[in-house]
VEXDREN-2710 file (C-alpha; in Angstrom, 1 decimal):
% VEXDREN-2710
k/r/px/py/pz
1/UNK/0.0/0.0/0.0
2/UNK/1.4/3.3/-1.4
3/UNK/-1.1/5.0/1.1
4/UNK/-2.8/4.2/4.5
5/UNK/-5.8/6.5/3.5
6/UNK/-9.4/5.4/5.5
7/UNK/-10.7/4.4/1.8
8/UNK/-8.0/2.1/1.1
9/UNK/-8.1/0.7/4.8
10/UNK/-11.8/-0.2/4.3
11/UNK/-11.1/-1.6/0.3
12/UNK/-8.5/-4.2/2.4
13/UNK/-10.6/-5.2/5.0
14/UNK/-13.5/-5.8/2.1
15/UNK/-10.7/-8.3/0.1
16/UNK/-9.9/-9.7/3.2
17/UNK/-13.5/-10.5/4.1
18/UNK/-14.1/-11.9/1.0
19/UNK/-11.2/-14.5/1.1
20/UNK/-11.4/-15.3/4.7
21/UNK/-15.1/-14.4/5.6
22/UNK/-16.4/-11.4/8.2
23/UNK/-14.5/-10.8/11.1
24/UNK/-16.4/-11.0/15.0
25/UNK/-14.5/-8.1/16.2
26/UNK/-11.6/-5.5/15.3
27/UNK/-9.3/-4.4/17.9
28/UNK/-7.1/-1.5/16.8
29/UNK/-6.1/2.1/18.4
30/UNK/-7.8/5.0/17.3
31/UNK/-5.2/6.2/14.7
32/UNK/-7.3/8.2/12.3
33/UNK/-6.9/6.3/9.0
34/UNK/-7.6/3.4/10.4
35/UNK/-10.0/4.3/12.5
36/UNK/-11.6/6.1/9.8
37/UNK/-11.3/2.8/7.5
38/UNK/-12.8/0.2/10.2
39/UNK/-15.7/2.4/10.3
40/UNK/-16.5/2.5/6.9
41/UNK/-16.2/-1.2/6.9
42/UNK/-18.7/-1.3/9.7
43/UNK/-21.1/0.7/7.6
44/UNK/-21.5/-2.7/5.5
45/UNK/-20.6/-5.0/8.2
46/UNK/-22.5/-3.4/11.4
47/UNK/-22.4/-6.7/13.0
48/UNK/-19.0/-6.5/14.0
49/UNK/-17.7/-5.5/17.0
50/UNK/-14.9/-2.7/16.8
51/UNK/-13.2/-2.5/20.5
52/UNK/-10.2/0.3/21.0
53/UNK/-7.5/-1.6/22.5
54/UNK/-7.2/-0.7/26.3
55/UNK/-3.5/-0.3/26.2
56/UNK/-3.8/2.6/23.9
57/UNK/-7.2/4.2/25.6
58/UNK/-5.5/4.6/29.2
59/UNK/-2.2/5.6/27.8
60/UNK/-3.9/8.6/25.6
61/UNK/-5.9/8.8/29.4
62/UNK/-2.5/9.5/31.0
63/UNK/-1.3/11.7/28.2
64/UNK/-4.6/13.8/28.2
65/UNK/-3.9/14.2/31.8
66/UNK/-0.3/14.8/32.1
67/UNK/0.7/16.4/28.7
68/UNK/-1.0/19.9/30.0
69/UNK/0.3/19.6/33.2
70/UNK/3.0/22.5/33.8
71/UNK/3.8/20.1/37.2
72/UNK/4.2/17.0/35.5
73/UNK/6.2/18.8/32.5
74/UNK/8.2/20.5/35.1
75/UNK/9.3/17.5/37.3
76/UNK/10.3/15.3/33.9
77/UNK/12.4/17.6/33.6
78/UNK/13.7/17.7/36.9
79/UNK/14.1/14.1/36.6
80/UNK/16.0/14.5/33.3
81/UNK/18.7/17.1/35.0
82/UNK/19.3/15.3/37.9
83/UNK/20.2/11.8/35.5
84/UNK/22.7/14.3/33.6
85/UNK/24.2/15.4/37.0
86/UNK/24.5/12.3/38.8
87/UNK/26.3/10.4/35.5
88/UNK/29.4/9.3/37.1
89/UNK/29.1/10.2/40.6
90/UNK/28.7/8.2/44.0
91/UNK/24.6/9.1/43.4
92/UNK/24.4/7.3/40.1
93/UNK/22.7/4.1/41.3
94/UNK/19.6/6.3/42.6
95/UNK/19.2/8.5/39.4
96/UNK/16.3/8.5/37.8
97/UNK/15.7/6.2/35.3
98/UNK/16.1/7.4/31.3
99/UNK/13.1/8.4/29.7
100/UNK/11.5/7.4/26.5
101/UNK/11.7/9.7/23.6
102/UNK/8.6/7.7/21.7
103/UNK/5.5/6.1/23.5
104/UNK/6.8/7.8/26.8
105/UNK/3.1/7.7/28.4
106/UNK/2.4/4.0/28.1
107/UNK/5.5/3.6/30.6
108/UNK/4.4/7.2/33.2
109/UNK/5.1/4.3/35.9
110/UNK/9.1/4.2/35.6
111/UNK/9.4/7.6/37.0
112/UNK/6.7/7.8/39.4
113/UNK/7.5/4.3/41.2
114/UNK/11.3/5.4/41.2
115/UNK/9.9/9.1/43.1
116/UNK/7.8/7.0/45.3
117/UNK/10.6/4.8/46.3
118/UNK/13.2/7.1/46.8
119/UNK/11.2/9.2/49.0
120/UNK/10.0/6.5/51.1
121/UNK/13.7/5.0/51.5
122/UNK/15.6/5.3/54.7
123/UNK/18.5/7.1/54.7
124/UNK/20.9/4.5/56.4
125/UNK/20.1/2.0/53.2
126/UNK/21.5/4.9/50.9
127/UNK/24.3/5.5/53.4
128/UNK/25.4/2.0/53.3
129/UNK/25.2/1.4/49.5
130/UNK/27.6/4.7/49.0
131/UNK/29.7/3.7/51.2
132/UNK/30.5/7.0/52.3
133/UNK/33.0/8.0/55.8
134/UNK/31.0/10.9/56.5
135/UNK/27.2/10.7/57.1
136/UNK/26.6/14.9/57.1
137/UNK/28.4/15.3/53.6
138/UNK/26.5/12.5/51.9
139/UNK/22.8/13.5/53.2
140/UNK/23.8/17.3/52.1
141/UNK/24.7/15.6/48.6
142/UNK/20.9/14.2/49.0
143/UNK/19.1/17.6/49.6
144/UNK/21.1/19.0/46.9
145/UNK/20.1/16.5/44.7
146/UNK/17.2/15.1/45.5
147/UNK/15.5/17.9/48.0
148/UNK/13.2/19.3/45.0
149/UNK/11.0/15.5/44.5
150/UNK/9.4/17.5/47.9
151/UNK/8.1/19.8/45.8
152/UNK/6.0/17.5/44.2
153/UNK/5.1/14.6/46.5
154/UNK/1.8/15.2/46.8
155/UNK/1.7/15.2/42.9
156/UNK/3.2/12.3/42.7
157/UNK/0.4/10.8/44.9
158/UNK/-1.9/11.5/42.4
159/UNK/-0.1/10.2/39.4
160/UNK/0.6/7.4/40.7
161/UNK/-3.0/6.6/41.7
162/UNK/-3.8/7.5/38.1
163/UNK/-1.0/5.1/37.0
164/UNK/-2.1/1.8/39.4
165/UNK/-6.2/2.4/38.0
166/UNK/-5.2/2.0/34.2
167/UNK/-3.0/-0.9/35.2
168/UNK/-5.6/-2.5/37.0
169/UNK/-8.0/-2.1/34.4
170/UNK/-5.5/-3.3/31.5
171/UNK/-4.9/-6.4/33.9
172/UNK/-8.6/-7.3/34.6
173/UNK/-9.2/-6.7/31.1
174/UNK/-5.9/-8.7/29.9
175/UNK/-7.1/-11.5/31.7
176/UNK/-10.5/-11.8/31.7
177/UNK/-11.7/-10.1/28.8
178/UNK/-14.1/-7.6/28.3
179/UNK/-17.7/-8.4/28.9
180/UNK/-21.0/-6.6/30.4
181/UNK/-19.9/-7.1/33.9
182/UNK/-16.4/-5.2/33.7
183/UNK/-17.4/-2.1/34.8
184/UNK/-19.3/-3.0/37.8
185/UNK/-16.3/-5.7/38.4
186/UNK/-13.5/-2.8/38.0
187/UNK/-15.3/-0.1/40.6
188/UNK/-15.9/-2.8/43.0
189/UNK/-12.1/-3.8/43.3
190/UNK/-10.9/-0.1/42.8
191/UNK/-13.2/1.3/45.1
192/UNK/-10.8/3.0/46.9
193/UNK/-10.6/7.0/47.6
194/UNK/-9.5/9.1/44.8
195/UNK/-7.7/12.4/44.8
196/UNK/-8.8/13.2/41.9
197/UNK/-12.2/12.2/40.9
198/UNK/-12.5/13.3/37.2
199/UNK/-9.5/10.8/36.2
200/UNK/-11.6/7.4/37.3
201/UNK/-14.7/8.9/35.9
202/UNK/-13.1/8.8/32.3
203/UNK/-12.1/5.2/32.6
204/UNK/-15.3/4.1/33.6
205/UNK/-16.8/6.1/30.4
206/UNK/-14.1/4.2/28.0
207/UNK/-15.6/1.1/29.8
208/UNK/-18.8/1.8/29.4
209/UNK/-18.7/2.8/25.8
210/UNK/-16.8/-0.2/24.9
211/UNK/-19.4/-3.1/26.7
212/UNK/-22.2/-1.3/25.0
213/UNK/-20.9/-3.2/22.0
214/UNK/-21.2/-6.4/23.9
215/UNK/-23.5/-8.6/23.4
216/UNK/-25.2/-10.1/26.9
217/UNK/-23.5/-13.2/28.1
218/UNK/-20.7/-12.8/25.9
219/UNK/-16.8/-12.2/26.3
220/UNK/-14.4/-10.2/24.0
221/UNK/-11.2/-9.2/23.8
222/UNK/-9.8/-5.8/24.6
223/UNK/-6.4/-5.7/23.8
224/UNK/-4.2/-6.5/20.9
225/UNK/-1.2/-7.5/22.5
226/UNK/-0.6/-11.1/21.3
227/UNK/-0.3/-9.9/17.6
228/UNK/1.7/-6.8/18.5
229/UNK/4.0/-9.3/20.4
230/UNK/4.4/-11.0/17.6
231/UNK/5.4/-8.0/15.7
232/UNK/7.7/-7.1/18.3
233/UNK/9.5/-9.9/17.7
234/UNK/9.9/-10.0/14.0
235/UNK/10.6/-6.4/14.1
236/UNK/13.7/-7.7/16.6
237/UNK/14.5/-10.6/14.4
238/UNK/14.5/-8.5/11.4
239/UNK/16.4/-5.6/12.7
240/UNK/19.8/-8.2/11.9
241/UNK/19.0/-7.6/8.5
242/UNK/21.5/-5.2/6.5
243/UNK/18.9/-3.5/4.2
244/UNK/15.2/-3.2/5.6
245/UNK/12.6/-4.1/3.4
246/UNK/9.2/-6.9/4.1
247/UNK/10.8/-9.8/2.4
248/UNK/11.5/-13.4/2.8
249/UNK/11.7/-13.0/6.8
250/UNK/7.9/-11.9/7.1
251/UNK/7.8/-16.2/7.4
252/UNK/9.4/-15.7/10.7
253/UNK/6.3/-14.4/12.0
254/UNK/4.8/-18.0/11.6
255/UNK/7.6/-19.7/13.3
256/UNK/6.5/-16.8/16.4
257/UNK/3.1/-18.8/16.7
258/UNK/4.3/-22.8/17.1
259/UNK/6.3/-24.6/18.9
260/UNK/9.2/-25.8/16.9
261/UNK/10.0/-29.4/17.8
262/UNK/12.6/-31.3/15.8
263/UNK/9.6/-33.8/14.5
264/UNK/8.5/-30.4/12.8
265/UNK/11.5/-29.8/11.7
266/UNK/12.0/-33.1/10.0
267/UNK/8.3/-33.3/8.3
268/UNK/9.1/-29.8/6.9
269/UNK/12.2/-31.3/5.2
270/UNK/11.2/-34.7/4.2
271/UNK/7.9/-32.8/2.7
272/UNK/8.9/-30.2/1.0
273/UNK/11.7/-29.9/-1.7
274/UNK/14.5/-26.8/-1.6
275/UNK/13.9/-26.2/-5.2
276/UNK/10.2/-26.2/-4.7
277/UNK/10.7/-24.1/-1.6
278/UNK/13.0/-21.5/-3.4
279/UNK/10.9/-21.3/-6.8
280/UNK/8.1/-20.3/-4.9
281/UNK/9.9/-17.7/-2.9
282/UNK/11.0/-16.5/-6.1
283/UNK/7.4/-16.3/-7.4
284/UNK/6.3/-14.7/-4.2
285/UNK/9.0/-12.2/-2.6
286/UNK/11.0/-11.5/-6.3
287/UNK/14.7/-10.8/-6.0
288/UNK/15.8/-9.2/-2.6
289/UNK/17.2/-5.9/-2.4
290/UNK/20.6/-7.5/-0.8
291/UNK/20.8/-9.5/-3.7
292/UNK/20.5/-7.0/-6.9
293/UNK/23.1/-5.0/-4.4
294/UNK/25.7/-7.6/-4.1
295/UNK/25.1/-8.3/-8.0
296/UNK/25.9/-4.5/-8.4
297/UNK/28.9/-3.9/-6.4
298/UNK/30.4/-7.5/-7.4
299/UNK/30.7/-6.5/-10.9
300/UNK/31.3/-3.0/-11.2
301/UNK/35.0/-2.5/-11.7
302/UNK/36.3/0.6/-9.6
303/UNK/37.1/3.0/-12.5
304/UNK/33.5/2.1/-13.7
305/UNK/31.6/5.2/-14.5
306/UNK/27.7/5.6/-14.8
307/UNK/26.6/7.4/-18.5
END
């Protein structure tokens, strides 16, 4: 696809559901093309069930919430001076942990449990782990360092409330799907006082507009992490690769899915033939891009010169 346009996203889906037949439900994040697309497709196939993958919904929650914050903006970047100063000093094993330049709200929880932590940490653990002679200079080192996470401990309080409820409900609905009963089922186990009561009141609208898809007595699933797995992996796998490009190693994908034994193994090579095999990754993938490169650079002489 030259283009990832809603039209073209629907046109797909439609050829898929004519070789494979209509889908029960789509899971997918609410990026606009596709989002766009899936809907269109719905338009001729209301039946199924489009659900937006809970991962995504409470990390654009947490972003909502903490990208217009001038306190959260200002204490990421507290954290991010005070890794800088402590590189290479007797502090380094308590700096903050390095933050994510891509995707940074779907892991908010790295900071705030390593604030948490550090506050709550008595200071003869830090004083033995520096292995400092003089008590009075190292706990001045800490208020130099470290005295500003006061500033913001209440905050921190909050955010990490707001962190532990979209973990909860990403676990509940991980593991036990997503069904008519998970929103009464998620405010009975997070019942719990909130600072901040406009934050829970947003998850349990994403809830509530997702199970009104639901049928009654029925179970779906709200998350696509096993096929982003997946992906993860061949994404991992392929990254070895000297020139990038969907080839030939797309089949490792399958190999993500089974469990290789050595009977497998052996069936595959018994069954199949390596000039069968190759002819019709030929026909399939054409000529690799590593391939017409070595052809190039093997035969050009060095005083060759392009016309």
């Amino acid at each position: 696809m030259d283009s990832t346009r809603g039209e073209l996203i629907e046109q797909k889906l439609c050829e898929l559901t004519t070789k494979v037949g209509c889908p029960v439900q789509i899971i997918a994040d609410h990026g606009s093309d596709i989002e766009k697309g899936i809907k269109l497709y719905i338009q001729k196939y209301p039946d199924v069930v489009y659900t937006y993958d809970v991962t995504h919904a409470m990390a654009l929650l947490l972003k909502h919430e903490l990208a217009n914050s001038e306190k959260y903006q200002s204490f990421i970047q507290k954290c991010n001076q005070c890794r800088h100063q402590l590189q290479q000093t007797e502090l380094a094993f308590i700096s903050p942990p390095s933050q994510r330049s891509q995707c940074r709200y779907f892991n908010v929880e790295k900071l705030i449990n390593w604030a948490e932590k550090l506050l709550k940490c008595p200071i003869e653990t830090l004083l033995k782990l520096a292995e400092t002679s003089d008590p009075d200079i190292f706990n001045q080192k800490l208020i130099m360092k470290f005295g500003w996470l006061k500033d913001y401990q209440e905050d921190i309080r909050i955010w990490s409330q707001m962190v532990m409820m979209t973990r909860a409900l990403e676990i509940q609905l991980k593991q036990n799907g997503i069904n008519q009963e998970s929103l009464a089922e998620f405010q009975l186990k997070n019942n719990s006082t909130f600072l901040d009561i406009t934050f829970p009141q947003n998850i349990w609208l994403y809830i509530k507009t997702e199970i009104e898809q639901i049928p009654k007595d029925k179970t779906f699933l709200a998350a696509s992490d096993i096929i982003e797995s997946i992906f993860g992996k061949y994404k991992h796998f392929s990254s070895r690769c000297p020139l990038k490009q969907i080839g030939q190693m797309i089949l490792s994908i399958c190999l993500c899915t089974m469990n290789l034994t050595t009977s497998v193994v052996k069936q595959a090579l018994e069954n199949v033939r390596y000039i069968d095999l190759k002819d019709w990754s030929s026909q399939v993938f054409g000529q690799s891009m590593l391939s017409k490169r070595k052809i190039v650079f093997s035969t050009l002489d060095n005083d060759a010169e392009f016309v």
